[in-house]
PQR file with spaces between the fields and no chain letter, atoms N, CA, C, O and H, PARSE charges and radii, in Angstrom:
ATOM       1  N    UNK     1       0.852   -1.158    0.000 -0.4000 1.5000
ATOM       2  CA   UNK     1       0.000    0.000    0.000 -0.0000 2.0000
ATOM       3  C    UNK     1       0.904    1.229    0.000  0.5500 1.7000
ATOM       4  O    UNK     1       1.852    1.120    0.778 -0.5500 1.4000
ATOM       5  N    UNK     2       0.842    2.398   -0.699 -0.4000 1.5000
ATOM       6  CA   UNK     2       1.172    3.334   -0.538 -0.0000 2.0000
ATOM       7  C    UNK     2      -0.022    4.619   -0.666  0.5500 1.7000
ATOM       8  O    UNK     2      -1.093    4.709   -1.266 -0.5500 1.4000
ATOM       9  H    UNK     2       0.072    2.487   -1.331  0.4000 1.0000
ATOM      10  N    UNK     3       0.941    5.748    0.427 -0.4000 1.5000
ATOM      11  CA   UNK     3      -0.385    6.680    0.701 -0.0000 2.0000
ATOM      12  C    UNK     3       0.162    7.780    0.163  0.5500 1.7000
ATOM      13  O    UNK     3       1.239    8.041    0.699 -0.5500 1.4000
ATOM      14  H    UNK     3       1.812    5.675    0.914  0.4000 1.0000
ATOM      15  N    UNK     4      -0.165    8.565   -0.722 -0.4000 1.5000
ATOM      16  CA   UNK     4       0.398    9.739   -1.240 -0.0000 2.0000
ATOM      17  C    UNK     4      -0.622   11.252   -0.773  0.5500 1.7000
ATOM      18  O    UNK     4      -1.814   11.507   -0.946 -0.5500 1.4000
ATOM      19  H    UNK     4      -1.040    8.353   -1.157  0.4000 1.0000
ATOM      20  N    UNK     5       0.377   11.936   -0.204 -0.4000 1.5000
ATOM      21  CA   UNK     5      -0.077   13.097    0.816 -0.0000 2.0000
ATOM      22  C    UNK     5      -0.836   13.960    0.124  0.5500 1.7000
ATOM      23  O    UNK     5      -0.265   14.561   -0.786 -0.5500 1.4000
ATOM      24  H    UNK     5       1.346   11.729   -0.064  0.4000 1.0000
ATOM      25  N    UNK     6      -2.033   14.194    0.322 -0.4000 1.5000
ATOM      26  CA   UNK     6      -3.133   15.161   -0.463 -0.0000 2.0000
ATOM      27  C    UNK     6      -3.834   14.197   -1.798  0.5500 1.7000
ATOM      28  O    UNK     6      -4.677   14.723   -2.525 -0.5500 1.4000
ATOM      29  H    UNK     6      -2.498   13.706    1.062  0.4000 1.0000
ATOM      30  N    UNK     7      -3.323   12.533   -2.057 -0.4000 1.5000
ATOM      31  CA   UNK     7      -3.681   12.135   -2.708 -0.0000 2.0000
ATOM      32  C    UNK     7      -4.608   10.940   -2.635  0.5500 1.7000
ATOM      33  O    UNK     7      -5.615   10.995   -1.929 -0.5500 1.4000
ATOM      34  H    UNK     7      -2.638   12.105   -1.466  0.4000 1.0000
ATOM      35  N    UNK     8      -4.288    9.815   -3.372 -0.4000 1.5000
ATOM      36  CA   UNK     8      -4.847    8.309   -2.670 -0.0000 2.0000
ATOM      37  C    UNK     8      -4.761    8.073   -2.691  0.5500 1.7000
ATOM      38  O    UNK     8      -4.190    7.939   -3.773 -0.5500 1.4000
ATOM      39  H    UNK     8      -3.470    9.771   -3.946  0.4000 1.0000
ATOM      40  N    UNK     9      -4.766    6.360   -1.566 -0.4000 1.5000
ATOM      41  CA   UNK     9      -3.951    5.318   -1.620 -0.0000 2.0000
ATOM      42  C    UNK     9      -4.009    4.079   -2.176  0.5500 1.7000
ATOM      43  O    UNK     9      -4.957    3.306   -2.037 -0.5500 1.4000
ATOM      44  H    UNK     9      -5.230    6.469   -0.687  0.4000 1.0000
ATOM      45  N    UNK    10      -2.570    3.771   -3.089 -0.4000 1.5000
ATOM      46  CA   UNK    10      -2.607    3.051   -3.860 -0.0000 2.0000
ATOM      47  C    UNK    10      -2.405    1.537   -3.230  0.5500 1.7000
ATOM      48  O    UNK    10      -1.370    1.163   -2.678 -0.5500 1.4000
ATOM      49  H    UNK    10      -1.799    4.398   -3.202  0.4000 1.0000
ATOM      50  N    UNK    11      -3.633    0.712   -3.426 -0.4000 1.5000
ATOM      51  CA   UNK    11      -3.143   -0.638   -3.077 -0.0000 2.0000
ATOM      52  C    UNK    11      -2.752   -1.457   -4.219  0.5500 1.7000
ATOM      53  O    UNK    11      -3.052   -1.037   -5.337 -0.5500 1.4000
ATOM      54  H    UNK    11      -4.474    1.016   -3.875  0.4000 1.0000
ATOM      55  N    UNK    12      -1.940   -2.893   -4.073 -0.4000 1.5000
ATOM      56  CA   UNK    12      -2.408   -3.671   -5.293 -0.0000 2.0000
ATOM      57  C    UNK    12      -3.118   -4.679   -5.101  0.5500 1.7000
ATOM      58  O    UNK    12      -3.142   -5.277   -4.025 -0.5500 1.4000
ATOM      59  H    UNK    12      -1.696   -3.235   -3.165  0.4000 1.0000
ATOM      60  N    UNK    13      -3.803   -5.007   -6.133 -0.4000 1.5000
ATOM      61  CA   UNK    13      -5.025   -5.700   -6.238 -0.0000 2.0000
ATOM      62  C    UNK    13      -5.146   -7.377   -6.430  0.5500 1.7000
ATOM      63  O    UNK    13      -4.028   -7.879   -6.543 -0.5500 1.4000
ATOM      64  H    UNK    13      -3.784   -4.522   -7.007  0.4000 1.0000
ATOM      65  N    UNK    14      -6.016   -8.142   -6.478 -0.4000 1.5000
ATOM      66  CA   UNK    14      -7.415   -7.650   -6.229 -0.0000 2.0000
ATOM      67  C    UNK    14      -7.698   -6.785   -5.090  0.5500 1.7000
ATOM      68  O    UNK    14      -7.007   -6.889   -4.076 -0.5500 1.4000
ATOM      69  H    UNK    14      -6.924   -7.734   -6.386  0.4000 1.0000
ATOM      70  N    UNK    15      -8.583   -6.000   -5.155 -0.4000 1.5000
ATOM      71  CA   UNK    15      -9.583   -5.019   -3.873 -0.0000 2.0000
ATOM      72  C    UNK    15     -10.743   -4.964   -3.956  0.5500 1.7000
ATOM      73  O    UNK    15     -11.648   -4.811   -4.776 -0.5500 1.4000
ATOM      74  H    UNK    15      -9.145   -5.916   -5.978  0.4000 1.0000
ATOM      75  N    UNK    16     -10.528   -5.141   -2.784 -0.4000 1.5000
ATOM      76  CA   UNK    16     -12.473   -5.689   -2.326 -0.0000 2.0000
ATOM      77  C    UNK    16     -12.979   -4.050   -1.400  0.5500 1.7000
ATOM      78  O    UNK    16     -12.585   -4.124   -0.236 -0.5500 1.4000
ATOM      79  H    UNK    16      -9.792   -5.264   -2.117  0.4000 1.0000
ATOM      80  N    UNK    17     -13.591   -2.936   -1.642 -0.4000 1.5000
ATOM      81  CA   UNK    17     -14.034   -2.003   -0.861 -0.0000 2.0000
ATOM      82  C    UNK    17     -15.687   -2.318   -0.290  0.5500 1.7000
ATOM      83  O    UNK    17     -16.652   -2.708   -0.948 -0.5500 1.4000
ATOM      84  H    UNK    17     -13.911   -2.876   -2.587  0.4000 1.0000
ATOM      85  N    UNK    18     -15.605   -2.034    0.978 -0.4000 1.5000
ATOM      86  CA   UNK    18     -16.184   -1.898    1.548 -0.0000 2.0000
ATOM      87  C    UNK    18     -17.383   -1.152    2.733  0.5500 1.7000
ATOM      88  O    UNK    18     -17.518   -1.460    3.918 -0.5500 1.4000
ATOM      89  H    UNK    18     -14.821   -1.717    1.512  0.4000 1.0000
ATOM      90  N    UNK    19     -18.212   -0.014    1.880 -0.4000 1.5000
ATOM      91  CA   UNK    19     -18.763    1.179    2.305 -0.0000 2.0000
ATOM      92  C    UNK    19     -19.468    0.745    3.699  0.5500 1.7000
ATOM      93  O    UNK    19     -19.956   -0.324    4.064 -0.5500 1.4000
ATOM      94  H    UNK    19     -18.102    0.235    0.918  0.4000 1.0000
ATOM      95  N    UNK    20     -19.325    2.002    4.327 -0.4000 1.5000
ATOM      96  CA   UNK    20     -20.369    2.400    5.254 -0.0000 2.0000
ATOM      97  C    UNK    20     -21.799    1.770    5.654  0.5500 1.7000
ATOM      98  O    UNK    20     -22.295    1.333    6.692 -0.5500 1.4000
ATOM      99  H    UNK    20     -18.929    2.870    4.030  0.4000 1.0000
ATOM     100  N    UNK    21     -22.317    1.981    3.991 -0.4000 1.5000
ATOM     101  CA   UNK    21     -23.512    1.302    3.741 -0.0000 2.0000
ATOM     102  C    UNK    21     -23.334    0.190    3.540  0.5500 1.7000
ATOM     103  O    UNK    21     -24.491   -0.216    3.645 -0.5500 1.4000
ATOM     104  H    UNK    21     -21.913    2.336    3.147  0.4000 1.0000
ATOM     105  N    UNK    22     -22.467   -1.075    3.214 -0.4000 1.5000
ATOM     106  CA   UNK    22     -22.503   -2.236    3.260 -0.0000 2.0000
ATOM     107  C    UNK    22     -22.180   -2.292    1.614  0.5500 1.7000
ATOM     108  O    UNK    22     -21.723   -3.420    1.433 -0.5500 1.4000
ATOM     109  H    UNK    22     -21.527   -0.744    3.128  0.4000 1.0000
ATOM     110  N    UNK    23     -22.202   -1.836    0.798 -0.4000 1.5000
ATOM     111  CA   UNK    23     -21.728   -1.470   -0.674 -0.0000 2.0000
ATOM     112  C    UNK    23     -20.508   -2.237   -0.831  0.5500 1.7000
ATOM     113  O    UNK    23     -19.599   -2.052   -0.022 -0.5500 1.4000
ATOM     114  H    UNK    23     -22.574   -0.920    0.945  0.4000 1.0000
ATOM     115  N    UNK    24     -20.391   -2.982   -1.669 -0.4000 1.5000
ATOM     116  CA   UNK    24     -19.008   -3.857   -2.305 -0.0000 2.0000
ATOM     117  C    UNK    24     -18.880   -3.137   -3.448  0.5500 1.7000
ATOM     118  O    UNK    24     -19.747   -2.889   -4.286 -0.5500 1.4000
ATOM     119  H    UNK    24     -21.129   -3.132   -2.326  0.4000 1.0000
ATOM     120  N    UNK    25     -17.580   -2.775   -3.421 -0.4000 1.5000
ATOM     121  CA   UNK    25     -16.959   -2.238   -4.685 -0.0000 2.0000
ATOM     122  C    UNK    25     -15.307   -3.197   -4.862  0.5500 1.7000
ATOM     123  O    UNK    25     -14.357   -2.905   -4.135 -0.5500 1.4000
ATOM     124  H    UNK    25     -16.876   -2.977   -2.741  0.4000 1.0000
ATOM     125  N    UNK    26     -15.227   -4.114   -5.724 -0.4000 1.5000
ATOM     126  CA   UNK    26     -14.775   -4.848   -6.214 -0.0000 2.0000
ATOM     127  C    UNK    26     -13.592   -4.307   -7.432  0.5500 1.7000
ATOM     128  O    UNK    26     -14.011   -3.665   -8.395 -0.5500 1.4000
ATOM     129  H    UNK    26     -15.998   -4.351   -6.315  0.4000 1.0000
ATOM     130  N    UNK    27     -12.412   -4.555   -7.327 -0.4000 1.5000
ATOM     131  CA   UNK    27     -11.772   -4.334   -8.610 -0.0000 2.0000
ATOM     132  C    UNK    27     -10.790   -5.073   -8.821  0.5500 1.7000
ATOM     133  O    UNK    27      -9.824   -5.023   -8.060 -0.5500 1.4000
ATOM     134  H    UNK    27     -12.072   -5.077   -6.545  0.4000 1.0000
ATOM     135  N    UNK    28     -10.818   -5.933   -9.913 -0.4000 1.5000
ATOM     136  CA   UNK    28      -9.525   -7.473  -10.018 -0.0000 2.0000
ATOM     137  C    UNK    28      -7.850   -6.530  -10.854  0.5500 1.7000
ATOM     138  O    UNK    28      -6.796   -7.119  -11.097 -0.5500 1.4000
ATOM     139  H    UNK    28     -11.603   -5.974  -10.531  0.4000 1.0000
ATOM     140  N    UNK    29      -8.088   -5.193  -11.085 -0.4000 1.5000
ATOM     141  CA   UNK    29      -6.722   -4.712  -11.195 -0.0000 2.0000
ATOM     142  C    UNK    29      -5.436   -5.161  -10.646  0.5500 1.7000
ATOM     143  O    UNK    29      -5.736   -5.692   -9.577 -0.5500 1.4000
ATOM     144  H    UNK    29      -8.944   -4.715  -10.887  0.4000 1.0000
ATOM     145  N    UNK    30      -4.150   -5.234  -10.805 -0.4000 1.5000
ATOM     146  CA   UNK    30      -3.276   -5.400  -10.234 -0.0000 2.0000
ATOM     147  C    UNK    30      -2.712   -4.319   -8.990  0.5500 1.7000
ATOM     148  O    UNK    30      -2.345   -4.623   -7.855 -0.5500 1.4000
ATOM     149  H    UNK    30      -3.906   -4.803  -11.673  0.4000 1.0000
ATOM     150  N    UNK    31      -2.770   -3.179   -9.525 -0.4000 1.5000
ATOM     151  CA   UNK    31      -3.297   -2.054   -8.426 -0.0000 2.0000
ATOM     152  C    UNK    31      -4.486   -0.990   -8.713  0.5500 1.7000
ATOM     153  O    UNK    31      -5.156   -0.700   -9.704 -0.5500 1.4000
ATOM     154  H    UNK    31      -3.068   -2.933  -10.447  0.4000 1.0000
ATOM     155  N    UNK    32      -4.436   -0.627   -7.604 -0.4000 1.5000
ATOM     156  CA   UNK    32      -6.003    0.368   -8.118 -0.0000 2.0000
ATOM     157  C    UNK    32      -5.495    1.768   -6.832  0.5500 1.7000
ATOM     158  O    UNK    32      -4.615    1.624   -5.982 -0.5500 1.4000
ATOM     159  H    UNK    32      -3.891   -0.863   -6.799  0.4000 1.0000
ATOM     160  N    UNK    33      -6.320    3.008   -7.036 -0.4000 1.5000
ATOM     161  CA   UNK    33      -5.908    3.845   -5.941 -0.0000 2.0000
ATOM     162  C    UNK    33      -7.474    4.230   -5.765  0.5500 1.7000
ATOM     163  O    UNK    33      -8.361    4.256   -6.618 -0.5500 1.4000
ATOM     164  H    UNK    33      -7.035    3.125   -7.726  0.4000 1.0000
ATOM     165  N    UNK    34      -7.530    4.563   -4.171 -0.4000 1.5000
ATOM     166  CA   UNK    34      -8.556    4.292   -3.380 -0.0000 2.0000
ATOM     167  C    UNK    34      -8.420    5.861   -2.918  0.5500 1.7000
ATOM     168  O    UNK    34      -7.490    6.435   -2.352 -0.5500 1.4000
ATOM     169  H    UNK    34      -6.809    4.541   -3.478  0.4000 1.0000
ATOM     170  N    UNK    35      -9.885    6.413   -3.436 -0.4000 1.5000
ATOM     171  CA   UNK    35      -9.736    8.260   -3.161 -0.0000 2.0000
ATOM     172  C    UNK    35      -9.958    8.180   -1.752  0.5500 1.7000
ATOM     173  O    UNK    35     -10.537    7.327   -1.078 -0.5500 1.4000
ATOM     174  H    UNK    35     -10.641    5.946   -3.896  0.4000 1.0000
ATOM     175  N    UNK    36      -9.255    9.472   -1.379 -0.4000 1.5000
ATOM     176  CA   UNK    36      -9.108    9.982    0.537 -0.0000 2.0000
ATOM     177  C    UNK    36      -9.910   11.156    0.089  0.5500 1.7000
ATOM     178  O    UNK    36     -10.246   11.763    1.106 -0.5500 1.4000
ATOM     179  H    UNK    36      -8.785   10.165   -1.926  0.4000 1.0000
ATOM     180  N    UNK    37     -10.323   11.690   -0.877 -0.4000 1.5000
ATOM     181  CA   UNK    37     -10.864   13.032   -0.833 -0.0000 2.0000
ATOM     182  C    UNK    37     -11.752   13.460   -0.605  0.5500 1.7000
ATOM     183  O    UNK    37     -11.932   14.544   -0.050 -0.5500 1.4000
ATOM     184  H    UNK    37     -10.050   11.196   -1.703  0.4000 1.0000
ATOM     185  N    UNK    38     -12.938   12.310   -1.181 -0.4000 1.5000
ATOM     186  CA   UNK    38     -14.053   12.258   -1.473 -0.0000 2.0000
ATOM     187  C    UNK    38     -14.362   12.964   -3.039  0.5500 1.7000
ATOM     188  O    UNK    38     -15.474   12.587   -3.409 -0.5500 1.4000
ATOM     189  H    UNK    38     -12.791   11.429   -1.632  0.4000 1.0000
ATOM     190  N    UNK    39     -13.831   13.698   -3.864 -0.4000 1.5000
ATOM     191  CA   UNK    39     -14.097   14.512   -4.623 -0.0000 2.0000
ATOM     192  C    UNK    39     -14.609   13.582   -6.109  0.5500 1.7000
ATOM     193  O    UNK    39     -15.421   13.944   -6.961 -0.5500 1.4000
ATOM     194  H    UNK    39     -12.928   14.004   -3.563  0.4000 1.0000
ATOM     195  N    UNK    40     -13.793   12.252   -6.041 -0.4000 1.5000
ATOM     196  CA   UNK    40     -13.632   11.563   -7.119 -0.0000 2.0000
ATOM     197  C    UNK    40     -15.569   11.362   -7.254  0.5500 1.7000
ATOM     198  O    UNK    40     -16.356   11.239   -6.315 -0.5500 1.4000
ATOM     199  H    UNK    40     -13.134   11.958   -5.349  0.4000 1.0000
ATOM     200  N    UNK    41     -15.887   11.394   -8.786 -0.4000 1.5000
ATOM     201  CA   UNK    41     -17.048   10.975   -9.392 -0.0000 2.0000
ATOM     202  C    UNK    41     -17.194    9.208   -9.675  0.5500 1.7000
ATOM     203  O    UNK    41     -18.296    8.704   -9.892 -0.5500 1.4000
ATOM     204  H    UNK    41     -15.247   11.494   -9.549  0.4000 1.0000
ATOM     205  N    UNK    42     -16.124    8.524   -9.639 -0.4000 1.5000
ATOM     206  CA   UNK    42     -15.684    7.069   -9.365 -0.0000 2.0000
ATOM     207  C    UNK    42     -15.620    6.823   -7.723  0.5500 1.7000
ATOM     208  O    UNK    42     -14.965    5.842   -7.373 -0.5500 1.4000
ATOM     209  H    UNK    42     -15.229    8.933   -9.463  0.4000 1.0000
ATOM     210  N    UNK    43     -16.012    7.330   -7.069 -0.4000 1.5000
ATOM     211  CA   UNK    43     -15.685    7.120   -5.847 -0.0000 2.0000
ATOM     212  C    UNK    43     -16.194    5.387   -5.063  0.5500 1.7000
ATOM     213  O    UNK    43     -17.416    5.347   -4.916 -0.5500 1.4000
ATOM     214  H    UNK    43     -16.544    8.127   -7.354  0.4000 1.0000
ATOM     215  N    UNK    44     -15.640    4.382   -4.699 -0.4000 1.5000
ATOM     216  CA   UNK    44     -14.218    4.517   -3.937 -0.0000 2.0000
ATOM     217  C    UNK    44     -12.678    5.112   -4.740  0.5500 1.7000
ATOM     218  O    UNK    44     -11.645    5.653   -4.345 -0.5500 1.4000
ATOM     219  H    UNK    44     -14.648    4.415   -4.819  0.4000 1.0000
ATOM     220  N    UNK    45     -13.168    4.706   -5.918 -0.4000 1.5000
ATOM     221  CA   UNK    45     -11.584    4.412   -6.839 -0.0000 2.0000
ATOM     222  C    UNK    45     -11.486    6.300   -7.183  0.5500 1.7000
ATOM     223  O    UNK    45     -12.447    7.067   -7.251 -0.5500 1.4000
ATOM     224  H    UNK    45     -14.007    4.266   -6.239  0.4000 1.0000
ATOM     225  N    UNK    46     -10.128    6.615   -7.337 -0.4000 1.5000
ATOM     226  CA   UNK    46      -9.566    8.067   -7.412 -0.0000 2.0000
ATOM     227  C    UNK    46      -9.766    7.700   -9.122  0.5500 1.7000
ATOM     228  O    UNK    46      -9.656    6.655   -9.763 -0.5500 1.4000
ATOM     229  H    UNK    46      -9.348    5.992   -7.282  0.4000 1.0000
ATOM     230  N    UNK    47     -10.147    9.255   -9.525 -0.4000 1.5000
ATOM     231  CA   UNK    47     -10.128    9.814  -10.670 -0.0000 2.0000
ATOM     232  C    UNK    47      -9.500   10.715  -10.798  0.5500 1.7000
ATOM     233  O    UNK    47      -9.688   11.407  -11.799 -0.5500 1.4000
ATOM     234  H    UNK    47     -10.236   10.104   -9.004  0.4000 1.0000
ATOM     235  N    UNK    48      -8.420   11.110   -9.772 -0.4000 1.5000
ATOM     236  CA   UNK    48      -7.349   12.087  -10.036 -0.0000 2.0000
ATOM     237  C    UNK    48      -8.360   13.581   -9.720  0.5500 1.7000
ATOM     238  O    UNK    48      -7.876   14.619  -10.171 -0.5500 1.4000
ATOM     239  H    UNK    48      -8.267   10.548   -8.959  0.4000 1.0000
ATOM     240  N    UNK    49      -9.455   13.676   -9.117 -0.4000 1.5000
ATOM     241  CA   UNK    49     -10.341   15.215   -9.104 -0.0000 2.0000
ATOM     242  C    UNK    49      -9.627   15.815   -7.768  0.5500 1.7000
ATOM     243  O    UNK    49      -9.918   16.967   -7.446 -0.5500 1.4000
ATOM     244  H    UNK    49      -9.848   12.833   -8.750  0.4000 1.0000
ATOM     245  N    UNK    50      -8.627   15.012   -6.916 -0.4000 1.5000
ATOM     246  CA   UNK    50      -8.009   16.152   -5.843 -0.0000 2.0000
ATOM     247  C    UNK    50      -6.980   16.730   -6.828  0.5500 1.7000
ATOM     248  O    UNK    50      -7.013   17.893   -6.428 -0.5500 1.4000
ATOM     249  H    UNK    50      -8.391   14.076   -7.177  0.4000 1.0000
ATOM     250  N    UNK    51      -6.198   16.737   -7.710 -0.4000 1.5000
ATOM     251  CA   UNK    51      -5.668   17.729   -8.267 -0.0000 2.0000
ATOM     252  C    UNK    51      -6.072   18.735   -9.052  0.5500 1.7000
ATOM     253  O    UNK    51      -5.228   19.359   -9.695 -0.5500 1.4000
ATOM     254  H    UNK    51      -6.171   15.792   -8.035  0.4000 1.0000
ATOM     255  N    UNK    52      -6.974   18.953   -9.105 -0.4000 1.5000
ATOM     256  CA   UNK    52      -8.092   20.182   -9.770 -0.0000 2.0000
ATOM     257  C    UNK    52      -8.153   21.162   -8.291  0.5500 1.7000
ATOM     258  O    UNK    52      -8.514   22.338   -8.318 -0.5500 1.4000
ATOM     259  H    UNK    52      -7.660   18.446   -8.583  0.4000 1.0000
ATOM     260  N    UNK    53      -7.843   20.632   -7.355 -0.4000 1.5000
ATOM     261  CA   UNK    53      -7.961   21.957   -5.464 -0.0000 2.0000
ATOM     262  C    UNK    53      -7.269   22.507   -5.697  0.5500 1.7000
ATOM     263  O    UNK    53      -6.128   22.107   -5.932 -0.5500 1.4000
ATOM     264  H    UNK    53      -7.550   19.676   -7.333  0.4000 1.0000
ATOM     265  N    UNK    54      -7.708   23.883   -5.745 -0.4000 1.5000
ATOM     266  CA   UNK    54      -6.027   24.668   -5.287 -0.0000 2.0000
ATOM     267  C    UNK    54      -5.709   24.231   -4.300  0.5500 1.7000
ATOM     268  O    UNK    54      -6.599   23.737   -3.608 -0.5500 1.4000
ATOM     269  H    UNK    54      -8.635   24.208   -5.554  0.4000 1.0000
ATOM     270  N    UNK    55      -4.203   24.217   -3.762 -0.4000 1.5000
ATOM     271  CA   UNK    55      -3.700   23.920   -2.757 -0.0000 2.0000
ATOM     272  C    UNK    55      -2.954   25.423   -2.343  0.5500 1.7000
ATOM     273  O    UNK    55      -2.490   26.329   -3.036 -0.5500 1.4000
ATOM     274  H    UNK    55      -3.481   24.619   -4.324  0.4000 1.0000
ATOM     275  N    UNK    56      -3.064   25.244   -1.059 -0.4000 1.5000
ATOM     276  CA   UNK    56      -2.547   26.722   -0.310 -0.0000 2.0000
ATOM     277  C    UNK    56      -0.892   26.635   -1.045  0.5500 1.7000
ATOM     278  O    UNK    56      -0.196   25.640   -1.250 -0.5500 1.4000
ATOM     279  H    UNK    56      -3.441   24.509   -0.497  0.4000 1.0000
ATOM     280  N    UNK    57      -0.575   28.301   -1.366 -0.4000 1.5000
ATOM     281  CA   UNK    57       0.592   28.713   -1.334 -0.0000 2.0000
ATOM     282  C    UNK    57       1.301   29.128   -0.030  0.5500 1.7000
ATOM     283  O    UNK    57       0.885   29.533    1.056 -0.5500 1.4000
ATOM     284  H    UNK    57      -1.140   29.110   -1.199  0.4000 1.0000
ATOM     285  N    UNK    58       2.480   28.888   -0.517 -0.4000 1.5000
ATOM     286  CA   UNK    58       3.714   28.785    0.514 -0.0000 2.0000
ATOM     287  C    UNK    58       3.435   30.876    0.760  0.5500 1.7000
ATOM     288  O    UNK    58       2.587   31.597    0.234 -0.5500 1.4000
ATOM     289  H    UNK    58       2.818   28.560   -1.399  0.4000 1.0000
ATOM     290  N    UNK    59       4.396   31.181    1.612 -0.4000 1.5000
ATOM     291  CA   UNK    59       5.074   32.800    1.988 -0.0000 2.0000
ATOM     292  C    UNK    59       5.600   32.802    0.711  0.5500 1.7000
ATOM     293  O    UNK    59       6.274   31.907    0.202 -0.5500 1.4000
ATOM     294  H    UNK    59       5.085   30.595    2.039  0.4000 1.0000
ATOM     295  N    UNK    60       5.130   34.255    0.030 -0.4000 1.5000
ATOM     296  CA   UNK    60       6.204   34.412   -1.066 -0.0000 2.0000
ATOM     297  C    UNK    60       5.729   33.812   -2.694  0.5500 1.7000
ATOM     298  O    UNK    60       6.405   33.775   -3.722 -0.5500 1.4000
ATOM     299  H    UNK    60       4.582   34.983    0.444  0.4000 1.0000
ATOM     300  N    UNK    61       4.537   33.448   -2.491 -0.4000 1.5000
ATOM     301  CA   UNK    61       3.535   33.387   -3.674 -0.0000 2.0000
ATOM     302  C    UNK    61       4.402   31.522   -4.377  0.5500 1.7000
ATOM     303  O    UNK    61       4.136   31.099   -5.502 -0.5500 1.4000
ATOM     304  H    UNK    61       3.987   33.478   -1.656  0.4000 1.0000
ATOM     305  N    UNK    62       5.016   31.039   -3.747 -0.4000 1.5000
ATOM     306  CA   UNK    62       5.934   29.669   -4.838 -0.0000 2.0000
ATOM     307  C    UNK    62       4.770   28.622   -4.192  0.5500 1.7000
ATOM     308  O    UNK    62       4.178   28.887   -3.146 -0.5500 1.4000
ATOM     309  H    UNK    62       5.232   31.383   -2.834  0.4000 1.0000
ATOM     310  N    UNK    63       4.548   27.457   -4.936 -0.4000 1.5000
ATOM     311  CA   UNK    63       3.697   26.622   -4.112 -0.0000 2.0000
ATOM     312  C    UNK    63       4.555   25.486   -3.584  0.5500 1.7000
ATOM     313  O    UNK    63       4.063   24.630   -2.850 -0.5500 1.4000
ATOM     314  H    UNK    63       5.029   27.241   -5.786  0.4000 1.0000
């Protein structure tokens, strides 16, 4: 598993997700990445929509 900071974490697969509501979300990929954001329209699985946030700038306008 890896967790990438502001991003999501990539397991490899098979992955079996498991909602709140009792929801199976299933994917036989070799890896798959699992959104932390909530933002993704695929959600459990990341569609890459946390890099569309701005993210706060640093002092000095550089990010």
């Amino acid at each position: 598993m890896t967790v990438e900071r502001g991003g999501p974490v990539v397991v490899e697969g098979p992955v079996e997700v498991v909602a709140e509501d009792g929801t199976v979300a299933v994917s036989h990929r070799f890896a798959v990445a699992i959104c932390t954001c909530r933002r993704s329209a695929t959600y459990p699985w990341c569609d890459t929509s946390h890099r569309a946030h701005d993210r706060p700038r640093r002092k000095g306008g550089t990010p």
